[in-house]
TORMARMI-21532 format. One record per residue: x, y, z of N, C-alpha, C in turn. Coordinates in steps of 0.02 Angstrom, whole numbers, plus 50000, padded with zeros to 5 digits. Layout:
N
XYZXYZXYZ ...
end
This chain:
472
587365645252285586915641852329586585647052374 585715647252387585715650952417585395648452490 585485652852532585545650452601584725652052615 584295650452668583625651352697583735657152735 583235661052729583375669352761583205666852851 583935672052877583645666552963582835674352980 582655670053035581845673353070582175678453110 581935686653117582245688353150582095687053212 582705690253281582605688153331582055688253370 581675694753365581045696353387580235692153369 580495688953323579825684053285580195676753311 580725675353331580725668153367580545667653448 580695673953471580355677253534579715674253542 579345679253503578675677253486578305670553468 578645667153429578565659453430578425653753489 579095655253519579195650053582578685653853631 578555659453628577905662053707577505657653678 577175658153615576485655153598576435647853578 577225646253576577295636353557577165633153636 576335629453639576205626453674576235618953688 576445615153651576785610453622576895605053683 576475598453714576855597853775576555599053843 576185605753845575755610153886575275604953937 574755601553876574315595753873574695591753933 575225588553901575325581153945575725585254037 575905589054024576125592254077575505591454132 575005595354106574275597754157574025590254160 574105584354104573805578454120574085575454179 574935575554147575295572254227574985573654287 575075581654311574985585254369574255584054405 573705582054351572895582554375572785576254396 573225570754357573115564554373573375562054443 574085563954464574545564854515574085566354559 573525572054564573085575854605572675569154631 572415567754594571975560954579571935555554621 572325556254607572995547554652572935547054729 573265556254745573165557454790572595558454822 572285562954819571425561254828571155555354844 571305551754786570935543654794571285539654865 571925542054859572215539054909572115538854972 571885546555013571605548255044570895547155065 570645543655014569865542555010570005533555024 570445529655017570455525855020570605526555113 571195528455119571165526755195570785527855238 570215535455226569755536055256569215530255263 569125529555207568645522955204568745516855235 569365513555241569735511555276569675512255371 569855516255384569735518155444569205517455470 568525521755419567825519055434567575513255460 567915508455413567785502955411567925500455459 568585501355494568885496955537568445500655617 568285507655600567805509555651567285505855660 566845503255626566305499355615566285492655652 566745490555622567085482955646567145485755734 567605488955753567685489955831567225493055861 566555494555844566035496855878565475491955894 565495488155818564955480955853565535475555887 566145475355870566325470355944566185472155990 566355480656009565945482856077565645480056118 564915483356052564285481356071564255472856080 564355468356064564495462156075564615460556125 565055461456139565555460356185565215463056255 565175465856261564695470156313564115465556340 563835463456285563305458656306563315453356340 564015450856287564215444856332564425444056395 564585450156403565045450756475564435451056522 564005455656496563485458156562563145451156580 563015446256523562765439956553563065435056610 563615436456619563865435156658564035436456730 563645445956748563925446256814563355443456852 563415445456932563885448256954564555445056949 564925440156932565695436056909565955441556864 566595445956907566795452156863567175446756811 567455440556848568145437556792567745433356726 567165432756750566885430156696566755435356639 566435439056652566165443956603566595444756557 567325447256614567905447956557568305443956504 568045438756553568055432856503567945431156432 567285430456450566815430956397566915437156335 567155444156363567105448456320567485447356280 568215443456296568705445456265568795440256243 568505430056242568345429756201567785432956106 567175434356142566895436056100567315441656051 567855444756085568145449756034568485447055990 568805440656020569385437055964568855433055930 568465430755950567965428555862567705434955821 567575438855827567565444555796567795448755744 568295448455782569085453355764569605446955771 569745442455721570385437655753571005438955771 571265438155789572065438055822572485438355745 572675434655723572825433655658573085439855615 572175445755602572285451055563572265456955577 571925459255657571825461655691572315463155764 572505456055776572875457055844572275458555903 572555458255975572195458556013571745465256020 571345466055995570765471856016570655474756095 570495468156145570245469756195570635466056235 571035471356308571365468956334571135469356396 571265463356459570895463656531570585468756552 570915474356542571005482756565570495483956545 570365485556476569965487256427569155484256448 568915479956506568365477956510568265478956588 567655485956598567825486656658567075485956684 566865483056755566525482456795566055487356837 565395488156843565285492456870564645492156876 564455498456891563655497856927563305502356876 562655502256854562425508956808562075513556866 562115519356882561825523156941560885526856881 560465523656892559955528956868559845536856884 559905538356965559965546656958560255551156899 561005549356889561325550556850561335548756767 560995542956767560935538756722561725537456644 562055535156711562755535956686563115529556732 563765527356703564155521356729564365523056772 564535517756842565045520556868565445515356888 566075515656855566535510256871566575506856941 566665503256935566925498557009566395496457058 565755500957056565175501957089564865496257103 564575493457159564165488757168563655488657183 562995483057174563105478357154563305476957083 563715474157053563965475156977563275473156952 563165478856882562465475856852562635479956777 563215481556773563485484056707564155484056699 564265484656613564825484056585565035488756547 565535491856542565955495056498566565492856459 566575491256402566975489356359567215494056294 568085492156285568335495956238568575489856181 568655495356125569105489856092569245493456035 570005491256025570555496355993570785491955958 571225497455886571745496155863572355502755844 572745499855893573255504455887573405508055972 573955508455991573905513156060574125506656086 574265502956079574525498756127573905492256140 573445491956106572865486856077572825484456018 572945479856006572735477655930573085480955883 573155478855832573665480555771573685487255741 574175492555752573965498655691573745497755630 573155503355610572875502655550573225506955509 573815503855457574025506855398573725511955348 574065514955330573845520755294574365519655228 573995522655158574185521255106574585527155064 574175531855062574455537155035574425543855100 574235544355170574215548555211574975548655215 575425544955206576045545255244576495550255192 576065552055155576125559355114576275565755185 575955565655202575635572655265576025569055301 576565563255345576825561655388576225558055419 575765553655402575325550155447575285543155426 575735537755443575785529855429575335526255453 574925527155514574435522955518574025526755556 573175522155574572745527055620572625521455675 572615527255739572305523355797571695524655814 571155518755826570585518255826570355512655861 569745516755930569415513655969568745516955979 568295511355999567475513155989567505509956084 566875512556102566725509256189565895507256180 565535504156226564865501556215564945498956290 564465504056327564325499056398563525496656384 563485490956433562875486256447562775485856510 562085485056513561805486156586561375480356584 561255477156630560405473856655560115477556680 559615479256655558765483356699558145479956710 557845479356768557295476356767556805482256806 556155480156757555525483256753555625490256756 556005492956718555925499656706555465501856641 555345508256656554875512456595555145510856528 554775511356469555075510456415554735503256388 554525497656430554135492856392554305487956379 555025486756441555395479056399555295475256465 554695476356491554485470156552553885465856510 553955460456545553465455056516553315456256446 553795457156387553645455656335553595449456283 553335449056255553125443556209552865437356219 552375434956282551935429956280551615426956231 551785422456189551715418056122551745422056074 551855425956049552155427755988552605431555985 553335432355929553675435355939554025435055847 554135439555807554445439855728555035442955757 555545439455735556345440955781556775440655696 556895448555696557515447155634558325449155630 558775447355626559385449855670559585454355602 559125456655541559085462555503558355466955518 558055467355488557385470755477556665468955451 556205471955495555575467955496555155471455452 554945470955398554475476355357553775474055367 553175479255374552495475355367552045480855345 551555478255301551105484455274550615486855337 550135489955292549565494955331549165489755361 548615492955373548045488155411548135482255470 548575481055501548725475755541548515477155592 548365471755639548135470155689548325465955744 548935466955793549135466555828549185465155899 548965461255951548735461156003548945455556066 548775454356099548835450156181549565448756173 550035455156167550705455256183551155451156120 551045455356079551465452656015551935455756022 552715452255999553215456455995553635456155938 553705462455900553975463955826554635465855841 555285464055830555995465955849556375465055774 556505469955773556975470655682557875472255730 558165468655728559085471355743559215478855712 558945480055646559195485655625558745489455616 558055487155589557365492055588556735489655595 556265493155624555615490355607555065493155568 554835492955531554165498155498553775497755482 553365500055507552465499855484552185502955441 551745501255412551325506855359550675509955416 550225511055397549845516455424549065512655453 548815514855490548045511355506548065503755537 548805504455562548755497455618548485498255679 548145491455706547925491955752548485487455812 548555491355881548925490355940548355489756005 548585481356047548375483056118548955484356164 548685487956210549315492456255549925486256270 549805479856252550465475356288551125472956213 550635474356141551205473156100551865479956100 552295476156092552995479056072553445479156033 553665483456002554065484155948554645487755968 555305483155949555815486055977556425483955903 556985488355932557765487955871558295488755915 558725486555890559435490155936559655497155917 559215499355867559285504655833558505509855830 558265511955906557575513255899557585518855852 557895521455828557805527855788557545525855716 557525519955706557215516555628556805512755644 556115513955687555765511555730555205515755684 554935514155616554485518355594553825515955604 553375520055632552635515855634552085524155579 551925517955543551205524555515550665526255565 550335530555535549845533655580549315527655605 549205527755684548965521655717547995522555682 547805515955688546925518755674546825520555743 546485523255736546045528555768545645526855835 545595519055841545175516655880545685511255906 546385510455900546925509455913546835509655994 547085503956050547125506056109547435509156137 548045505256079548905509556111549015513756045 549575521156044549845523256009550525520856000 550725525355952551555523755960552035525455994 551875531256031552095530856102552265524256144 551675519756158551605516256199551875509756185 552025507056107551935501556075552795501256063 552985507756060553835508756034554455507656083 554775504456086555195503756146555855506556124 555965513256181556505517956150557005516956156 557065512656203557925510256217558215505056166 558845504656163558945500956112558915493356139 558565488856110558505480756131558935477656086 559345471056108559575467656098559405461256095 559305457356042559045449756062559325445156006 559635441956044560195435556015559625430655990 559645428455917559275422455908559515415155945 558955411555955559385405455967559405399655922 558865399655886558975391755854559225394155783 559365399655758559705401055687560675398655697 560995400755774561635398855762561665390055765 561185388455781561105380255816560805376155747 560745378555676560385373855641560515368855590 561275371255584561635365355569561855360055597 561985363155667561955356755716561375350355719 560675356055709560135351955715560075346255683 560245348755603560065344255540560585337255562 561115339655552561595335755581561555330355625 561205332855671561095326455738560295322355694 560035325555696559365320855671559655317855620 559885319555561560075314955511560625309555523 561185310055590561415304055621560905301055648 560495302255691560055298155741559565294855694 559215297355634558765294255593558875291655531 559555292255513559495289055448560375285955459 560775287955460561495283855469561325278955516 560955278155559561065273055624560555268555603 559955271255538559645262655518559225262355570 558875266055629558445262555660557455262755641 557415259355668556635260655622556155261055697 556155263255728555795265855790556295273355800 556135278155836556245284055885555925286655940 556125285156005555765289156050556135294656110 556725297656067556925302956094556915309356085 557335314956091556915319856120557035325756060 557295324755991557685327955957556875332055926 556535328055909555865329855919555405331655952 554665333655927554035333255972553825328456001 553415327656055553165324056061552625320556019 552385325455991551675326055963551685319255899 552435317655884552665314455814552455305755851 552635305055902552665298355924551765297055941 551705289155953551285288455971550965285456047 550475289656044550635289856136550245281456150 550185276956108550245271056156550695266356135 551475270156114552185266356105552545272856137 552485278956124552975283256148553375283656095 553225280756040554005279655971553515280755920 553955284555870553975283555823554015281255760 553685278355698554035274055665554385279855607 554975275455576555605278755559555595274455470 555525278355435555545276355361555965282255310 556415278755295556835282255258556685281755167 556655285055139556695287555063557215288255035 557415287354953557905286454932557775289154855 557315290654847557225291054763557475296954783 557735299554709557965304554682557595310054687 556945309654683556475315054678555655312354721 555585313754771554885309854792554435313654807 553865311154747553175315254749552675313254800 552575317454850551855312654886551175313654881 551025309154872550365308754845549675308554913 549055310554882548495307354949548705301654979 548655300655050548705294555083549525289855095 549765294555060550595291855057550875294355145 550615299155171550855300155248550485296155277 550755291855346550465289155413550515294155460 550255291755506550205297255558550745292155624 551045297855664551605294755704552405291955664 552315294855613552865293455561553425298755556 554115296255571554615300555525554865298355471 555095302455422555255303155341555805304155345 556405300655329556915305855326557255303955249 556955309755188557205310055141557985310055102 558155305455078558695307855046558875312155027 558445314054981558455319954922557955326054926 557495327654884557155333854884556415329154879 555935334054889555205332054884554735336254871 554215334554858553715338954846552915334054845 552485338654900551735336754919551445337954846 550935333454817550625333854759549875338354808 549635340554750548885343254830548505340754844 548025341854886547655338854914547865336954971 548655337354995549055330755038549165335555101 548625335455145548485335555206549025333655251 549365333155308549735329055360549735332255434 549665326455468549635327455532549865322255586 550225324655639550805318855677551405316455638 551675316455606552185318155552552655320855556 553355320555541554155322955530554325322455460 554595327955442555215326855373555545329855388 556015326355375556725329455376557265326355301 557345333655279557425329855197558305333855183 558485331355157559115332155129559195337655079 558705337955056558325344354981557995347355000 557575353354951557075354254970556275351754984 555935354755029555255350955040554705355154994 554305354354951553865358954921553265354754948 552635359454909552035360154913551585361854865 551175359954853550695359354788550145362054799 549925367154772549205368854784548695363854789 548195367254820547535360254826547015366154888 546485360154879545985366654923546095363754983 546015369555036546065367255114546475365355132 547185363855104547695361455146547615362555222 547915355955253547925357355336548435355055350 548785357255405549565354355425549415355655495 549565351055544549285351355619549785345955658 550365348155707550605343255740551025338755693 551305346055649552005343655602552655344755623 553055342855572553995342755575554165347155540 554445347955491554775350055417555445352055436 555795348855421556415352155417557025352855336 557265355255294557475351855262558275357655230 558665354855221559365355755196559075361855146 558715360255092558435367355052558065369855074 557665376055037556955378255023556465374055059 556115376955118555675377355117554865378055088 554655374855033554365381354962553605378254969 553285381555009552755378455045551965385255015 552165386354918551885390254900551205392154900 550835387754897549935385954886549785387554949 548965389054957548665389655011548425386055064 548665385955123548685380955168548475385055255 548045378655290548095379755378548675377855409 548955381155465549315377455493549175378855576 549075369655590549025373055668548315371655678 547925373955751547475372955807547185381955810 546695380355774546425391055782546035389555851 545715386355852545375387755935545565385855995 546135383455983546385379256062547225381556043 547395387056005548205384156022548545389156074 548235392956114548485394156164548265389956228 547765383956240547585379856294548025376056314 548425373756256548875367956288549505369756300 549635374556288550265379756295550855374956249 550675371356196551295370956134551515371056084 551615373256022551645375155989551735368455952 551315368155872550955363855848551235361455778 551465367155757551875365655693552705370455708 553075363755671553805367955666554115367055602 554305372255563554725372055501555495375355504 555885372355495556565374955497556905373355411 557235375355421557635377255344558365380455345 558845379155325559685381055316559705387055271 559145385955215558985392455172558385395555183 557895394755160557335399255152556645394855186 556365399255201555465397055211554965402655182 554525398955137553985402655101553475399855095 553035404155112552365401555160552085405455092 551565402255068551105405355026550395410155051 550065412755002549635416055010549025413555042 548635419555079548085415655096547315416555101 546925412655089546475411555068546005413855122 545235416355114544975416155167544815409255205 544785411155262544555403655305545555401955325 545775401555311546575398255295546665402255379 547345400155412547495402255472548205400955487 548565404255528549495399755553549155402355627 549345395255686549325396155725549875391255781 549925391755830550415388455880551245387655816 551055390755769551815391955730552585393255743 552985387955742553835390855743554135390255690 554555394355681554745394555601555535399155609 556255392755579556645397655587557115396455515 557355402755492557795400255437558225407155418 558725406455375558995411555357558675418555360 558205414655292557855419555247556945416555262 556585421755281555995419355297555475424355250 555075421455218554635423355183553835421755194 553525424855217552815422755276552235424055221 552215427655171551895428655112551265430955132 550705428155139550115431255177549705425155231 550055419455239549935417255290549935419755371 549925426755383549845430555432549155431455433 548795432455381548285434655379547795434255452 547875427755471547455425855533547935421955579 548275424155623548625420555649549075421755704 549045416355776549275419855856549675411555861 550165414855919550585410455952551025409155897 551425414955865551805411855829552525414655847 553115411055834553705412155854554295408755781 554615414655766554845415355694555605419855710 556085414855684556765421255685557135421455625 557225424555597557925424955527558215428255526 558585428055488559325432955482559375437555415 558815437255393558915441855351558025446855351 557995449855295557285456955302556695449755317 556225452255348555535446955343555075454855327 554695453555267554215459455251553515452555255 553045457855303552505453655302552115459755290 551365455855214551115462155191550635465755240 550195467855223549685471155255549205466455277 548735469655308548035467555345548295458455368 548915459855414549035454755441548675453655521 548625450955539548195449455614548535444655665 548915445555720549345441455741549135443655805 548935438055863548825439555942549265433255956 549345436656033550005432756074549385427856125 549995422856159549335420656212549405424356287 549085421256350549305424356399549875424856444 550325418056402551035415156437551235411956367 551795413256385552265409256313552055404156296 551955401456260552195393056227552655392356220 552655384356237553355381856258553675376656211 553975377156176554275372256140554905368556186 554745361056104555455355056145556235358656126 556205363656101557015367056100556915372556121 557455375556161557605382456180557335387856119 556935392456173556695398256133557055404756157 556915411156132556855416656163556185419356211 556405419656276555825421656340556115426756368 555915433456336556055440756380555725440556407 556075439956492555665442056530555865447556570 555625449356649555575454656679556455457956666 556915452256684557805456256662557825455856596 558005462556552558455461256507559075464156514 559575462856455560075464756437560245469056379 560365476056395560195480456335560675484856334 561265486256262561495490256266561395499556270 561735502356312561545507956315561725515156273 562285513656241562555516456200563395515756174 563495515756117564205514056091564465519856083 565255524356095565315529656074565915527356065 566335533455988566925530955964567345535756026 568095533556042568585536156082569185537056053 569225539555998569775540055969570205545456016 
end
């Protein structure tokens, strides 16, 4: 039998240096392991960010709320520290902002700096934490690698009241005002004037060759995204003059209120069965001024088309379901309030003057249409048409001759399309981008218009935060 010759020792040597065998999954383990970690780290950072974010607009919030309140130091604090627990809840967060944490004071201009305790109180300083003995530590996932289990993190934001200082936020916005608690986009060519006021929460921007008179204003809480194109030339005001550098703040009012709205009108006009109205949930303009009431007709079809002559005048509608104007269909002295959406049908000349609209959907008001009083709607000081919406409003294109005037308009999502084209005294808020195109034309009147529900009226005081800084 013969045996296999053994390798000598020096050639199995040689073998095992160069048998890599194994090598592979080794470097896979180790790179992936790398990985993990990394990611892990990228996670808590992100994390942290986040939770930075979150405690910088309660701040800022919070701050506001408080400053509305002095000189009452206990109120302010009140107020702040509610507003922090809707914010930030108790629950996941824990307490953010504690008595301490909201302090009282005066803003000194020489210095142009806080100074605690100072009187007359006309500012606020507010913190708000997590971790340190505030609000819940923020866990960490893979840091507790390096010995680091959680992060502590606090942001501060004081608020001041100022009145009639430099900068442009006295007597702003006498009948018109585009209020978005995101961002206001609008093309070139516009034309701007008798104290219009453009306010984007996060930005505002212009394209190029707009025209400004020295009283419109354009403001953000964020003036640094305050873009205006190059002014025309024959422009009264520049952008200097038109830009307001401080950061503004402005709370909508009828966007947190519009479920409430729908709500109460659709008890008062359609659950309660009455067929007259002469209270105040409305305009006046709807009733008739030799009853003071309204008549009250409710709808039920599934789908209701209206046709010429199907509206009375002094009439409310209150739809079941969804609807839609066939064209031609004019209305004036008039309410809807619809359960669906309200549409619109092309036709020539549409006019809408001393309307309602309100409706659960869409707004979808596509075709070309007037709305409103072009030569008188700053005389009577009130605003002439109102459209509200839970979702959207979309105003179609417009035609020459076509106009929006004595206009209020509030909804999520607002879509103005080119019904700007010709058009003053209007007052509009949403919560999300409003891009209005170019060669829009919008003048204010000489004093607000006044509507039957609470508006926004900046006047000579505002309330404006001054700056948020993190305090870790």
């Amino acid at each position: 039998m013969t045996r296999p010759a053994l390798l000598p020792l020096a050639s199995c040597a040689r073998r095992l240096v160069k048998d890599e065998d194994g090598s592979a999954s080794v470097w896979s383990i180790f790179w992936m392991t790398m990985m993990m970690i990394v990611s892990g780290f990228t996670l808590d950072v992100s994390n942290a960010y986040r939770i930075r974010a979150l405690l910088q607009a309660t701040a800022d919030a919070s701050a506001l709320a408080a400053v509305r309140e002095l000189p009452d130091a206990d109120a302010a604090r009140t107020a702040a520290i509610s507003l922090s627990q809707v914010n930030m809840p108790l629950a996941d967060n824990g307490n953010v902002m504690l008595p301490g944490m909201v302090v009282v004071g005066a803003w000194d201009a020489e210095s142009n700096s806080f100074q605690p305790g100072a009187e007359p109180y006309d500012a606020v300083k507010v913190y708000a934490a997590r971790g340190n003995g505030a609000g819940l530590d923020v866990p960490t996932f893979l840091m507790g690698l390096v010995g680091r289990n959680d992060w502590q993190i606090a942001a501060s934001s004081t608020a001041r009241v100022r009145s009639g200082v430099s900068g442009g936020v006295k007597n702003l916005c006498p009948g018109a005002i585009i209020l978005s608690t995101q961002d206001v986009q609008m093309g070139g060519n516009n034309t701007l004037t008798d104290g219009v006021c453009v306010h984007g929460e996060t930005e505002v921007k212009f394209g190029g060759s707009s025209y400004f008179t020295a009283d419109v204003r354009i403001s953000s809480f964020y003036p640094d995204n305050i873009y205006i194109g190059d002014v025309d030339t024959d422009s009264p005001a520049g952008e200097a003059e038109v830009k307001v550098t401080d950061p503004v703040h402005i709370d909508p009012v009828i966007l947190p209120v519009l479920n409430t709205m729908f709500d109460d009108l659709w008890a008062e006009l359609y659950d309660s069965g009455v067929t007259t109205y002469s209270g105040d949930l409305l305009p006046d303009f709807v009733k008739d001024p030799a009853t003071g009431a309204a008549k009250v007709v409710r709808v039920n079809q599934w789908w209701w088309t209206v046709q010429p002559g199907d509206f009375e005048p002094y009439t409310i509608y209150v739809v079941n379901h969804g609807m839609q104007m066939a064209g031609k269909v004019d209305a004036q002295n008039i309410a809807v309030i619809a359960k669906g959406q309200i549409g619109m049908g092309g036709g020539p000349r549409l006019y809408f003057n001393d309307v309602f609209f309100f409706g659960e959907g869409t707004l979808n008001f596509s075709g070309s249409a007037s709305y409103g009083e072009p030569d008188h709607y700053c005389d009577d000081g009130q605003f002439d048409v109102y459209m509200f919406s839970k979702n959207r409003i979309s105003l179609g294109g417009s035609s020459p001759g076509d106009w929006t005037y004595g206009y209020l308009g509030a909804a999520p999502q607002f879509h103005p399309g080119g019904s700007f084209k010709a058009a003053g005294g209007i007052y509009v808020e949403a919560a999300s981008s409003v891009q209005v195109g170019g060669n829009a034309q919008i003048a204010g009147c000489g004093t607000a218009l006044d509507a039957y529900i609470p508006i926004v009226h900046i006047n000579e005081e505002e309330t404006i935060v001054v700056g948020g800084a993190l305090v870790q």
